[in-house]
N, C-alpha and C positions, 0 to 999 in steps of 0.2 A: 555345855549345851543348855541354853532356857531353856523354862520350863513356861509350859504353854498355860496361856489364862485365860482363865471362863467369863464369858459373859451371856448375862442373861437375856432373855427379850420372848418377845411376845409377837404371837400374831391375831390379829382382827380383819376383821369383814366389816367394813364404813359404809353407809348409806342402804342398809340393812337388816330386819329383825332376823334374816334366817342365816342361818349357818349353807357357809360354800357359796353364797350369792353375794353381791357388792362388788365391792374393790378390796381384796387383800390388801394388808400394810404390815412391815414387821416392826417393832420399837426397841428399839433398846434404852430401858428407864434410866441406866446412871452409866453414860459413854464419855466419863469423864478423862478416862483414860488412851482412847481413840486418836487418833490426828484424822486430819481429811482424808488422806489417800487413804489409809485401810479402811474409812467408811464409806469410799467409792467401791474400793475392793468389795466388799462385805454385800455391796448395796449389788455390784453386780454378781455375784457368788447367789445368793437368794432370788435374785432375776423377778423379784416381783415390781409392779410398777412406780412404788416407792417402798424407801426405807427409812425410815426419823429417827432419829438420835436424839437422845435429853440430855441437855449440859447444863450448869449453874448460869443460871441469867446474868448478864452486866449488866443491867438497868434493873433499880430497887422496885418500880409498878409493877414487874412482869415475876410471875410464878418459876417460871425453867426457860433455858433456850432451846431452840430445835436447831437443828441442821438436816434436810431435804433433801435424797437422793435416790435418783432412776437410775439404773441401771450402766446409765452414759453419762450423766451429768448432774450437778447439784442445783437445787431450783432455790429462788429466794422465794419462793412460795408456793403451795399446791394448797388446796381444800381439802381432801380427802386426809392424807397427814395429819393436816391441823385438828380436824376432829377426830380423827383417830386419835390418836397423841393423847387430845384433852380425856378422853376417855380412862386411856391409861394409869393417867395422872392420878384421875378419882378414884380409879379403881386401888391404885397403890396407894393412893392416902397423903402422896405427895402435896395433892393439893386435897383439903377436907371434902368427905364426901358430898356435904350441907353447904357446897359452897354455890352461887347462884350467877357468880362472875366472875372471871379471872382474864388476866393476861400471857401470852406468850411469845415471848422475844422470836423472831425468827429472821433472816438476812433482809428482807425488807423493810424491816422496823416490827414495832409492836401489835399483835392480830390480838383486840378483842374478842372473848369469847361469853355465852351467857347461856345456862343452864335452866331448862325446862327439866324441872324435878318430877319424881316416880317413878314407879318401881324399875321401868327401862327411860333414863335420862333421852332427853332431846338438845343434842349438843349444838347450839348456832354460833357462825363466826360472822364477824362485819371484815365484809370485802374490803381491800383496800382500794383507793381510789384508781377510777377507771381510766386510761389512758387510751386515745382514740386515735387510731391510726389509717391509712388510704383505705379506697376502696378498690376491690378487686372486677377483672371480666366477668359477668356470669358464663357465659359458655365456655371460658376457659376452663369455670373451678368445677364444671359440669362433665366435662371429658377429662378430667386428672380423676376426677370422682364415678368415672366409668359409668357417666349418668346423659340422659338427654338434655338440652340447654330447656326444654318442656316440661320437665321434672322439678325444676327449681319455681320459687314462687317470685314473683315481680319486684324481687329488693335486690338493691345490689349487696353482694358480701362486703363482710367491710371486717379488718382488723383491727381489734379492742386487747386490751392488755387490764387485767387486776392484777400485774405482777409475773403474769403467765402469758406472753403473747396469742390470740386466739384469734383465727379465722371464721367468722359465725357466718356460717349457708343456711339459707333455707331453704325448707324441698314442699314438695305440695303434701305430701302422704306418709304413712307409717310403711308402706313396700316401696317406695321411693329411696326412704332411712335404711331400710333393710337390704336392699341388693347393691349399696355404694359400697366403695372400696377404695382407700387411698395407699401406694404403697411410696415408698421413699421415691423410686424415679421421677414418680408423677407428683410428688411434692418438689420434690428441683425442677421441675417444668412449671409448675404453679407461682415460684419462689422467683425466679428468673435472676438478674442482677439482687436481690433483698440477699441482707450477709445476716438478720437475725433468726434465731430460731422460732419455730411458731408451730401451734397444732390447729387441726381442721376440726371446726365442728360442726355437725351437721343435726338440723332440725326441725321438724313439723309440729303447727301448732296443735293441740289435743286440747277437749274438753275442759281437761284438768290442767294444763300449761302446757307441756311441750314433752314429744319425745324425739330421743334422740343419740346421736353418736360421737366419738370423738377419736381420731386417730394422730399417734405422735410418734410417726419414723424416725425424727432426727434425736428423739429423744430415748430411743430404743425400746420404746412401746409402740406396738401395730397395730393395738384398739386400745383405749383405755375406756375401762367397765362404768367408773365413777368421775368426773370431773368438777368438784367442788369451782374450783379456781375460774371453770369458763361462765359461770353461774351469772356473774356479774355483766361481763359482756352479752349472755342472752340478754339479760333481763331491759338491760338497755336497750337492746333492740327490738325487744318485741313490744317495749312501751311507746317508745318512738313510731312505730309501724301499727300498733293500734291494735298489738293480738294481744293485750292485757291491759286490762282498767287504767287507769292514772287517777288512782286511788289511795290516799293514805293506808298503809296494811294491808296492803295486795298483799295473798299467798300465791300460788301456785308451785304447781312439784314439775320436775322434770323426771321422766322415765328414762332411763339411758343401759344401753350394754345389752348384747347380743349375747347369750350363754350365761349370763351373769347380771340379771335384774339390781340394778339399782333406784332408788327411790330419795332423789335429791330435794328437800322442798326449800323453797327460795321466799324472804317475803322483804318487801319496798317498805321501808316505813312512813316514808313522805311521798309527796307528789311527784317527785322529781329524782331521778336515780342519784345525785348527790346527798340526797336526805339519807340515804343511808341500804347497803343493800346487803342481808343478813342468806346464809345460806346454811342450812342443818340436815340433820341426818341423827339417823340409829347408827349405834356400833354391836357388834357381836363379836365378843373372845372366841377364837380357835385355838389358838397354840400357846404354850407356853413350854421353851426351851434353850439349850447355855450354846453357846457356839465356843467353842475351845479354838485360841490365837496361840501360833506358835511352834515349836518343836514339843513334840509327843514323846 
């Protein structure tokens, strides 16, 4: 009979100063010993909406590798993870805690990250580049979204990809965001003949930038709290459509998650969303615990 092995890991709260709000994430720091299927296993056993794993990097620029998994499937990239992660890293020393910049390999290639130091770090990553894809009906994505075609604001949805394929809506209002609802049927009606996977985002502009929702049935999350990864695709479209400056150093935050306040802020560095589009967030420890693999 094995004998069963411990592994340790960590849970945090991304895109968040307070404990129980964000997006949980759980990490496991040294999953060297893991293959994929039991970190799908693992990823779906813990049913949060990600799970990351640290591996030794194959490429000498980058700090650790990650590997990315929901609950259903493995991503080449998510936002929340990645800051999550990086957090971890510091915390544990893996990478110094005086460090101001690092790299992290993950299945898309390598996500720069860059540290706003003090006493609670401001962890930012650079989106990887945007990939623009069709545009969708509005009154279609208005009835999947159990909304009126009157509800939405005068742009057409359109599908953008940082890695993450992402459907960006926009709605006129913050009770507009609040009583939509996407459930997997109505994403196969929305999807129609399309064979990839993709989540819905929904948003209004605010004051402050944008708030807003995101839901991802096919990826076995039915809200997700925090969406680092759709960051990139707003921002493109709200600069194109004129709800934020086209200003070198735009900031704005996104407000996002029903039950679970997240606080995503996002800033442009050039005029043009190729210049460069940087997404951060707070992190907060929760948990720290061994999960025992094996015969007992």
């Amino acid at each position: 009979m094995s004998q069963a092995k411990s592994y340790r890991y960590l849970v945090v709260d991304v895109f968040t100063t307070e404990p129980f709000a964000g997006n949980p994430l759980a990490v496991f720091p040294d999953a060297s010993e893991l293959d994929g299927i039991t970190m799908q296993k693992i990823a779906r056993e813990l049913n949060l909406a990600e799970t990351a794993f640290v591996l030794p990097a194959t490429r000498k620029d980058c700090a650790a590798r990650v590997r990315i998994f929901t609950p259903a499937k493995e991503m080449a990239f998510a936002g929340h993870p990645t800051v999550g992660t990086a957090f971890v890293l510091l915390q544990e020393e893996t990478v110094s805690r005086g460090s101001s910049a690092f790299i992290l390999e993950e299945e898309i290639g390598p996500i720069p990250l860059r540290i706003e130091g003090g006493q609670r770090p401001l962890i930012w990553l650079r989106m990887p580049p945007i990939r623009e894809g069709r545009c969708y009906d509005s009154s279609l994505c208005a009835r999947v979204l159990d909304l009126e075609p009157q509800d939405l604001l005068p742009m057409k949805p359109q599908l953008l990809s940082a890695g993450n394929p992402t459907l960006v809506v926009a709605a006129k209002d913050k009770a507009v965001v609040d009583r939509a609802w996407l459930d997997l049927a109505g994403l196969k009606t929305l999807k129609g003949a399309e064979s990839e996977s993709f989540c819905v985002f929904l948003f209004t502009p605010t004051p402050d930038g944008a708030y807003s929702r995101m839901f991802a049935p096919e990826y076995g999350i039915p809200e997700d709290p925090a969406s680092g990864s759709c960051m990139g695709p707003l921002a493109v479209l709200m600069m194109r459509h004129g709800l934020i400056p086209n200003a070198a150093g735009t900031r704005f935050v996104s407000e996002q998650g029903t039950g679970r306040r997240s606080l995503l802020h996002v800033e442009v560095q050039g005029k043009e969303a190729a210049d460069g589009i940087y997404v951060g967030g707070y992190v907060t420890p929760i948990v720290e615990a061994v999960m025992k693999i094996g015969s007992h």
